[in-house]
C-alpha positions, 0 to 999 in steps of 0.5 A: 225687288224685281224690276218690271219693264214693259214689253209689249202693249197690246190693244184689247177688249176689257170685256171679252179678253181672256189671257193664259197664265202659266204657273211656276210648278206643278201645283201653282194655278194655272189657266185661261182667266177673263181679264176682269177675273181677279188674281190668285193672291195666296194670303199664307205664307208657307202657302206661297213657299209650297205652291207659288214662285216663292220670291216673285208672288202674284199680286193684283195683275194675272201674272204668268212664269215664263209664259203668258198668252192674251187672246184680245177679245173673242176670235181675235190673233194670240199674243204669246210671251215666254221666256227664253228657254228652260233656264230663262223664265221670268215672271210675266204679267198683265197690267190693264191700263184702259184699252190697252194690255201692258205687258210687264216682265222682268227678264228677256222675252219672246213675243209671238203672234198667232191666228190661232186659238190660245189652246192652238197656239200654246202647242204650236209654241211648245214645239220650238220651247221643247226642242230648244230644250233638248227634250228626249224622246217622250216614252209611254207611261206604265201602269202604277200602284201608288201608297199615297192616297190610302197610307200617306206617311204611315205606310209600312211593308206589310201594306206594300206585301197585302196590295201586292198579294191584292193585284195578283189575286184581283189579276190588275195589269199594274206594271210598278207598285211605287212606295211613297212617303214613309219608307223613309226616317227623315226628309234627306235621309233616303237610304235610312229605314223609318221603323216600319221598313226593314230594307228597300232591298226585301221590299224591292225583291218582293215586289219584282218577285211578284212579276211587277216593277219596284218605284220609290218616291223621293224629295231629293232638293230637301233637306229636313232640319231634323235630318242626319244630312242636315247635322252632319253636312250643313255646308252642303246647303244653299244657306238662308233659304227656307223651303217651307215648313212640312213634316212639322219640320223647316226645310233646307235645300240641298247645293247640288253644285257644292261637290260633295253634296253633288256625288252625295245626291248620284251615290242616293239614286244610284243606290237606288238603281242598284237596289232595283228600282227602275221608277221614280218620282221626284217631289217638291221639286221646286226646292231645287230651283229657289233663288240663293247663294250657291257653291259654285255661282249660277242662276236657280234654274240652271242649278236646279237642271244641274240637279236634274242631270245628276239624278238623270245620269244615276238612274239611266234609263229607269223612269223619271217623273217630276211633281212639285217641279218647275214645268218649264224649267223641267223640259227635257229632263223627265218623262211624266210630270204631274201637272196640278195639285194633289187631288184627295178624297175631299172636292174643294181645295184647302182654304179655297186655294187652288195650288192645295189638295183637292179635286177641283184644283187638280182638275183645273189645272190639269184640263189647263195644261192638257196641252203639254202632254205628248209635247213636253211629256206624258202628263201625270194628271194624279192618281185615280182614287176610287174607294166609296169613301172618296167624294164626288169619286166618278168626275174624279176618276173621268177627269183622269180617263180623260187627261191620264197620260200616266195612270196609277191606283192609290187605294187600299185594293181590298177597299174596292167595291164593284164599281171601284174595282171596275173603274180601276181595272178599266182606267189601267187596261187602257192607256193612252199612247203619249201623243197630244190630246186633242 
């Protein structure tokens, strides 16, 4: 059971107080909440496995992981409390008790005034968070194609082949074509072809023979249950964690500090280099960080930066962009981060909650965290869907003209119409260099 203690009791204006919170990954809500607003309180338990610290959920008080700011009342001084550094985030909450905030947290915190706003003061502590992290030095972005939100898991090579040919004949300045979940036969079992791919290599070669970049999506902290790394090296997972149930499957999580399962990940993603591709998105991240009894013993989020080292040093250079990751606990360790939930074709999340895919869950998270790019990385805010088909399509694709530090097209290119062709070619000629939004 998690061990509260008090370390802060602010004086405040239950009327006017507004407080920030900081979600534990990419798709956990997050944002600036009135003091009366109620809690988000997911009900679903895959629901909180998926999107939410898994084994410190919210409950009744708005409750931030690893940061957590309140603002009294209306122009009033900014109270900041985060945790520690990347390896050191707790659960931060804030517990009303009359006039007066509690704030309760269940590790070491840092506690911070600012005569700021809260949006100011966030950057301005984002600064010290970031260097203590060791961040590196924060590249620009390429232009993307993505399979995603077009093909999902029935992506096959001949899509990847038509939007290839599509770029080159509608002249879209589109740097990688990232092939997404499909490609592969099982969750962990990366270098083996699901039937619709012959190679990596073919494809891979195709795609740079075309002038543009190869990318690749993998979930390297999963392991599926009904994978072949599952069967056959049991003892390369962290036991008794479940990571949630997807892909109609339970999911398992890779020991990165077991050392065969260690060189196994490296040998992956430096296949993956030497096959050619220099971009890559690495998803469901938060698998790497949930609390469990490991091979060697360490906190989650220090084996979770293990892990992040590893793909790091097999990859060199290549692009590295996190999703479903831990934000704070991922500081320094990539160069993109998706910063909110999946959008999708439809506006209003699944069952209303605002960790599922939907446009106004991404939307709200990505305003929400729009001060971290260009402090922390280049915010990926999701990829910009523009088809006739996709619902309320123009506030989708301002939201990410607006905050796309990363831009990236997930259609089907020959289903664009005039307008959505457009818009495309427009949102990928101009791409913000990676400095703080305003």
């Amino acid at each position: 059971m998690t061990a509260w203690e008090v370390v802060a009791e602010v004086p405040v204006d239950p009327d006017t107080c507004s407080i920030y919170v900081e979600g534990w990954q990419s798709w956990s809500p997050s944002g600036v909440r009135r003091l009366a607003d109620p809690a988000s309180v997911p009900a679903d338990p895959n629901v909180i496995a998926l999107g939410y610290r898994a084994d410190r959920p919210p409950g009744m008080f708005h409750q931030g992981e690893g940061l957590l700011a309140v603002a009294p009342q209306a122009r009033s001084e900014v109270h900041l409390f985060a945790g520690t550094g990347p390896e050191s985030l707790p659960s931060i909450r804030a517990v009303p008790a009359g006039a007066v905030l509690r704030i309760e947290a269940d590790g070491p915190v840092v506690h911070r005034t600012a005569a700021v706003g809260v949006d100011a003061a966030l950057a301005d502590w984002a600064h010290a968070f970031a260097h203590e992290a060791g961040l590196r030095e924060i590249r620009p972005a390429p232009t993307v194609w993505c399979s995603w939100y077009q093909y999902f898991t029935d992506v096959t090579a001949g899509d990847i082949l038509e939007n290839v040919a599509a770029m080159d004949r509608l002249d879209l300045p589109i740097d990688v074509v990232q092939i997404d979940d499909g490609y592969e036969r099982e969750i962990g079992d990366w270098l083996h072809m699901s039937g619709r791919f012959d190679s990596l290599r073919g494809i891979a070669d195709l795609i740079r023979g075309h002038g543009r970049r190869a990318g690749i999506w993998v979930a390297p902290f999963l392991v599926g249950e009904r994978s072949e790394l599952a069967e056959r090296h049991p003892r390369w997972l962290v036991p008794d964690i479940d990571a949630g149930q997807n892909w109609g499957q339970r999911l398992r999580v890779l020991d990165v500090t077991h050392p065969e399962a260690a060189q196994w990940l490296g040998e992956v993603f430096a296949t993956l280099r030497a096959t050619a591709f220099d971009y890559f998105k690495i998803d469901f991240c938060y698998a790497g960080a949930l609390a469990g009894r490991r091979h060697e013993p360490m906190p989650a989020l220090a084996a979770y930066r293990v892990g992040l080292a590893l793909i790091r040093e097999a990859i060199g250079d290549a692009y590295l962009v996190g999703c479903g990751a831990p934000t704070l606990g991922s500081v320094g360790m990539v160069d993109a981060m998706r910063v909110g939930p999946d959008t999708a074709a439809h506006y209003e999340p699944t069952d209303g909650d605002l960790s599922q895919p939907g446009q106004r869950s991404a939307e709200a998270n990505g305003r929400a965290r729009s001060w971290q790019h260009g402090r922390f990385w280049v915010n990926d805010p999701d990829c910009l869907i523009a088809r006739p088909a996709v619902e309320r399509r123009e506030e989708w694709a301002s939201h990410v003209e607006r905050f796309g530090g990363l831009r990236a097209s997930s259609d089907r290119l020959t289903d664009l119409d005039a307008w959505g062709l457009a818009t495309t070619r427009r949102l990928l000629s101009s791409v913000p260099p990676p400095v703080p939004f305003a």
